[in-house]
N, C-alpha and C positions, 0 to 999 in steps of 0.2 A: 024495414029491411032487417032489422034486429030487435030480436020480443024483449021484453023486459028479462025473462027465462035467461036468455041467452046473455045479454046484460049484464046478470048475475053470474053466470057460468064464466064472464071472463075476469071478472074481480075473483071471484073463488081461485082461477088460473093464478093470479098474479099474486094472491097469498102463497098459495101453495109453493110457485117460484122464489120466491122473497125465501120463504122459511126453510128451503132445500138448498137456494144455489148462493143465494146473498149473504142474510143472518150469519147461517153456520162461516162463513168468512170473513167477517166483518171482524177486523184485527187480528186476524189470525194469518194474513196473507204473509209466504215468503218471498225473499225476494225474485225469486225467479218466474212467482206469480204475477209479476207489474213488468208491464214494460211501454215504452212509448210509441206511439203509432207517427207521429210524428214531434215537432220541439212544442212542448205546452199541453199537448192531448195525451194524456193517458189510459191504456189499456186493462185490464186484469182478467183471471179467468173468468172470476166471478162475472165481469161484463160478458162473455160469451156464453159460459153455459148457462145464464139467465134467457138469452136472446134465443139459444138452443131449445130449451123447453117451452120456452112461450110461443117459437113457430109450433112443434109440435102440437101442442094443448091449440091453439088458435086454430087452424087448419081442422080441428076436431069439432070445433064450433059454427064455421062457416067452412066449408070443405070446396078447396077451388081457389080460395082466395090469396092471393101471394102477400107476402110479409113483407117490406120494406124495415128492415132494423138497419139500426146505426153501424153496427159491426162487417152485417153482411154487404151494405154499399161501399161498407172501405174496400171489402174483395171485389165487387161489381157494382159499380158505381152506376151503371145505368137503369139501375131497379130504382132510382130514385125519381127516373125520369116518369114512374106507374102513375105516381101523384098524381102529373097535370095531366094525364091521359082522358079526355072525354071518355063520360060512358064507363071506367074501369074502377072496380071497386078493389081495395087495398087496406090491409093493416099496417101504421107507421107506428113504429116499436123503439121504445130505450129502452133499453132490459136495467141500465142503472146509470142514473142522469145524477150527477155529482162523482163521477168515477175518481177525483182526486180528493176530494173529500174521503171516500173509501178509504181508498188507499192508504192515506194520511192516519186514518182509526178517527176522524171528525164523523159523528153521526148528524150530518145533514144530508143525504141523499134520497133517491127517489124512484119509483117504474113508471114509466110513462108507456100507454097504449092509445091509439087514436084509429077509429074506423074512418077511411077516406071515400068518398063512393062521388064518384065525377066532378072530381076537383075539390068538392066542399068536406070538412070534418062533420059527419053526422053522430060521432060517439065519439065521450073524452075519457080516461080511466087515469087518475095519479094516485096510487100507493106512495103516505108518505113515509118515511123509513128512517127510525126503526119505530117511529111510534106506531101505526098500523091502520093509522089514518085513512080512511077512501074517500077521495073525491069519483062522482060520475053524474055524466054529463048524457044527455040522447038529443038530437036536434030538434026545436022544439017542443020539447018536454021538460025543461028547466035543470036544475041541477043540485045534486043534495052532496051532503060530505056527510059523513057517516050516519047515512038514510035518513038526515034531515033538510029542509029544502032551504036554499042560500037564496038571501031576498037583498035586494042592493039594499047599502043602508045611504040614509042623506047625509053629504057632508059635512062634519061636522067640527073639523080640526083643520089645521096645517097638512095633508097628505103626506104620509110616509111612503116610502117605497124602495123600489129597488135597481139601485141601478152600477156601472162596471165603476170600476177608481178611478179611471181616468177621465170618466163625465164626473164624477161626482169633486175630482179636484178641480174642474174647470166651474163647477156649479160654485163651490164655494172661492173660488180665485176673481170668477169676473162679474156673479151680478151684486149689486149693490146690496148691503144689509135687510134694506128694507122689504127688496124682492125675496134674497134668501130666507127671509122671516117666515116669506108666505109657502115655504114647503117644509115640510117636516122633516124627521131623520130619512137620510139616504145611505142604503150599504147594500152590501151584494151580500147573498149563500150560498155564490158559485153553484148553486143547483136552480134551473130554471123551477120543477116541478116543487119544490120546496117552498118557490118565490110564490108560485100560484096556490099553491095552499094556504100562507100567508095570506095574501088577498082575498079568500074565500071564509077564511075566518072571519075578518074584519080586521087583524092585526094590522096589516098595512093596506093600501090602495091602488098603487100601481107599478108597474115595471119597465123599464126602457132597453130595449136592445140592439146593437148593431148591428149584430150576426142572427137569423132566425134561421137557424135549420129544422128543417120540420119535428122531427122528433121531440123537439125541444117544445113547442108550442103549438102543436096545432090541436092538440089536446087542452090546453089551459087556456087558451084564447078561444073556446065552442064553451067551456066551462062559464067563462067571463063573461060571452055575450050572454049565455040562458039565463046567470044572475042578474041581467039586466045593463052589463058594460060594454066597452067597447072597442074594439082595437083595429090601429091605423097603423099603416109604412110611415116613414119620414114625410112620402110625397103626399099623405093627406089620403090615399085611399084605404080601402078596408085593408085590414091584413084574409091573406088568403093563406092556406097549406102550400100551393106550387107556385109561391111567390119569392124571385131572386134571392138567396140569402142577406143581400148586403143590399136587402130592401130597408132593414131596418123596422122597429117594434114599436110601440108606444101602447101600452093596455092597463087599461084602470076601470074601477068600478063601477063609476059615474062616468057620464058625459062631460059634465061639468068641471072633474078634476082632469080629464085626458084634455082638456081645451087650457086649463092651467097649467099643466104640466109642457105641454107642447112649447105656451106663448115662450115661458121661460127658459127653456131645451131651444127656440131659434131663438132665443134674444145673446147668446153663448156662443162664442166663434169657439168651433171644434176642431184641432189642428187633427185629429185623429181622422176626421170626414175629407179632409180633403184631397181631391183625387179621385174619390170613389166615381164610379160611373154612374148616371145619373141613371133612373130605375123607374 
């Protein structure tokens, strides 16, 4: 559905954005350029005319195909519904994934692009930012970061990874020492697309999250399977792109560590989970 040509045409897209709508703003924002979309989410322009020029440029790419970005579901929230549409092909767009990092002048953020095409992520794209980093992924065709190809590696440590404060204080509050032993460092970079770069390097291994909105992952979870990992809901089945948000994440490198990560993630009463509806 997409040549390699084309492939490339959308990483060149997401420089070219980065270096016109992001970059040139990156600490330079006033304050009248930030605002909250709601209490914890925040906005900037930079988040928009990011999102602006990448519908543009993408639309030039594949011509027809609708944009699902982050910004533009806040104004019509039912473009998000294109996702699970059988049969409907779609681009799901962060124009800049860590927008409070931005903000803040913290350089960990990210662009996330993901080609959607009947429900499944068949193309991943993460620009990591500001370093200049590209991850890309094509379904089946495996996956390289900067035009090298990412090979699982075997495990060989304690797994590091990443996950919110408030799993990570209950990680270290309720399992016993011994089990804590068996997981490595755990911290957040409030940037999903960041986290999966991480993971792709081999820095760390895997991530947990409660909230999946698609932008956020369905591009680094197409990335993680091509490397050879895997990623699951809470309830054990695959992760998909038009899967509930408050399905919940689990994605790591190995098989092997997403099955140790999991045991120890339910052996943890989460006063945070409960309630939610079951998924």
């Amino acid at each position: 559905m997409l040549s390699s040509a084309d492939a490339g045409r959308v990483a060149e897209l997401m420089r070219e954005t980065a270096a016109s709508e992001l970059l040139p703003r990156f600490r330079a924002l006033a304050k009248e350029d930030i605002r909250m979309k709601r209490p914890g989410d925040v906005v900037t322009v930079a988040d928009e005319a990011s999102e602006q020029r990448l519908a543009v440029g993408l639309a030039k790419i594949l011509p027809g195909v609708p944009v699902v970005g982050e910004e533009a579901v806040e104004n019509e929230p039912g473009l998000v519904d294109l996702i699970a549409r059988p049969g409907e092909t779609c681009w799901v767009v962060d124009p800049l994934d860590g927008t409070a990092n931005f903000a803040a002048g913290k350089d960990r953020f990210a662009m996330i692009v993901c080609l959607v095409h009947d429900t499944v992520a068949v193309g991943g794209w993460i620009l990591d930012l500001p370093t200049g980093s590209m991850a890309v992924a094509l379904k089946g065709e495996g996956v390289t970061l900067d035009g090298a190809a990412v090979k699982r590696p075997k495990p060989a440590r304690p797994p590091i990874g990443f996950v919110g404060y408030k799993v990570k204080k209950e990680f270290d509050r309720q399992l016993p020492p011994a089990k804590r032993r068996t997981l490595g460092r755990v911290s957040t970079l409030s940037c999903a697309g960041a986290e999966y770069h991480e993971i792709l390097t081999g820095r760390a291994d895997f991530n947990l999250y409660r909230t999946t909105k698609p932008w956020d992952h369905a591009a680094g979870t197409l990335m993680i399977a091509e490397a050879g990992g895997e990623a699951q809901r809470f309830d054990g089945k695959p992760y998909t792109a038009d899967q509930p948000i408050n399905g919940g994440l689990i994605t790591a490198i190995h098989p092997q560590t997403l099955a140790q990560v999991r045991t120890l993630f339910e052996a943890v009463r989460m006063p945070l989970l409960a309630g939610l509806p079951k998924v």
